[in-house]
N, C-alpha and C positions, 0 to 999 in steps of 0.2 A: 671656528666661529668668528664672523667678523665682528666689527665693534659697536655698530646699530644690535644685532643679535645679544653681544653682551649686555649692552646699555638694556634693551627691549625685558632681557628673563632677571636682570639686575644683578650682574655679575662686576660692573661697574657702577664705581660709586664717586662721581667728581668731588660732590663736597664733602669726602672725605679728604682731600689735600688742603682744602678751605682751614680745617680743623687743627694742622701740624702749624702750628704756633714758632714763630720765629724768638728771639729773644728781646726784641725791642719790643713788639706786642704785647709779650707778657709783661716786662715793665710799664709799660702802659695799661694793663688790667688791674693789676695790682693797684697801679695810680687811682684809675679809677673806683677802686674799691676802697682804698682808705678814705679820697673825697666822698664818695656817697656813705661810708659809716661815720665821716666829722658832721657830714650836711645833716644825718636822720638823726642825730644825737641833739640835735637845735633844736628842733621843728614839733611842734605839737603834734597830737595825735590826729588832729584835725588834718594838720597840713600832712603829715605821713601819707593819710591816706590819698590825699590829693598827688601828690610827688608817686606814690606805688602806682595810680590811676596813670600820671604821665611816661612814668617808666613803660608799663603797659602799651599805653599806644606807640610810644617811640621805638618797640621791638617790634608790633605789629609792622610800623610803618619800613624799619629794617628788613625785615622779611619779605616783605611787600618789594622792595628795594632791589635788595636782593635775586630775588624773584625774576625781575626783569630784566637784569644785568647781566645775567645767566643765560635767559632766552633773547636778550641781543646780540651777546658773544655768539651763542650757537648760529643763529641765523647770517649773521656775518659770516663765520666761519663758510658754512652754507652754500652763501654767494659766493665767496670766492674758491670753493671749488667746485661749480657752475660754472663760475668764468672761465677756469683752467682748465676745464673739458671741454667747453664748446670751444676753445681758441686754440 
């Protein structure tokens, strides 16, 4: 099977290499997760839910991000082996 065939039945899965966490990453989640449990420890209830509202859209817009970063990569990729067959 070639590798559009694997990608096509889902025998490949890109973002899963996304997921293998390097170790400076992970100290930066961590980071991030102590600051976001000192910030939500401050913050009324009020503001909690406005901050959970923000988090929300800031993941959508990641995904979002994401998303097309992905489908640039590929379509690059694309182009250049198009160029490398026609030439």
């Amino acid at each position: 099977m070639n590798t559009l065939e694997d990608l096509y039945y889902g025998n490949l899965f890109p973002h899963e290499k996304c997921s293998k966490l390097d170790d400076e990453v992970k100290e930066l989640l961590k980071l991030l997760n102590r600051n976001e449990e000192k910030l939500a420890a401050t913050l009324t209830e009020s503001q909690k839910e406005t901050f959970e509202k923000y988090k929300d859209c800031n993941r959508e817009f990641s995904e979002i991000s994401e998303r097309e970063i992905f489908l640039n990569g590929f379509r690059l990729g694309a182009r250049i082996i198009i160029d490398v067959v026609n030439n």
